[in-house]
N, C-alpha and C positions, 0 to 999 in steps of 0.2 A: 825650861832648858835644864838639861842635866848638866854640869860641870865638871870638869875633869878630876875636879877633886872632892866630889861628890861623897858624902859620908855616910852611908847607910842607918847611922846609928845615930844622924841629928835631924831634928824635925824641922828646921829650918832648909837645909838641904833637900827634906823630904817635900817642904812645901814648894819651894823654888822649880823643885823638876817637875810639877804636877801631882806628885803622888798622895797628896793629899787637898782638899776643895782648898781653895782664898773665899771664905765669904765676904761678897758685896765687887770681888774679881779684883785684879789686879789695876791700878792707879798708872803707875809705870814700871818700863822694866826696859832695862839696857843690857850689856855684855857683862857690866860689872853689879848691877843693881834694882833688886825690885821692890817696888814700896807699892803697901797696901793696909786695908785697912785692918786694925786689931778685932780677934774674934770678937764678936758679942759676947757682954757681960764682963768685957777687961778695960779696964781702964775707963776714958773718958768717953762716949760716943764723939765720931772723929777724927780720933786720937792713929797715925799711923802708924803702919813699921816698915823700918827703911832695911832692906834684908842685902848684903852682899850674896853675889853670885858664887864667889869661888867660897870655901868652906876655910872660915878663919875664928880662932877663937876671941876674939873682939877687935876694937878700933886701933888697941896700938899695933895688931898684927897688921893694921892693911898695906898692899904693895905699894909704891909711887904711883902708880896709875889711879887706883882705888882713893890715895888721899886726894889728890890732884882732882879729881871727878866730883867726890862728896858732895862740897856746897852746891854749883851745877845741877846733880841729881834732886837734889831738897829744892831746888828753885823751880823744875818745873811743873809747868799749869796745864 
């Protein structure tokens, strides 16, 4: 999904709207949130990334909605 605040010049944005492959695919993914697994070769085999949808420069940017959601999103199976 592209998002309205979609930033051409970040590759998380880039990954989120499709523009670039999610190896092993997408885990889940909501309006505010998509977690998947980290490329091959980083980190721990496993090991995910929890990606916000809207294009924010880290955790303390996120909206009330976004905090509010977080643990929720990391809980599901």
């Amino acid at each position: 999904m592209r998002h309205e605040s979609y930033d051409e010049s970040c590759g998380i944005c880039k990954t989120n709207s499709g523009d670039f492959p999610i190896p092993g695919g997408v885990v889940f993914e909501n309006d505010l949130w998509l977690v998947r697994h980290l490329m091959p070769g980083r980190g721990v085999p496993g090991w995910m990334m929890v990606q916000s949808q809207r294009h924010v420069p880290g955790i303390a940017a996120f909206n009330d909605d976004e905090a509010a959601n977080f643990g929720p999103a990391l809980d599901r199976k």
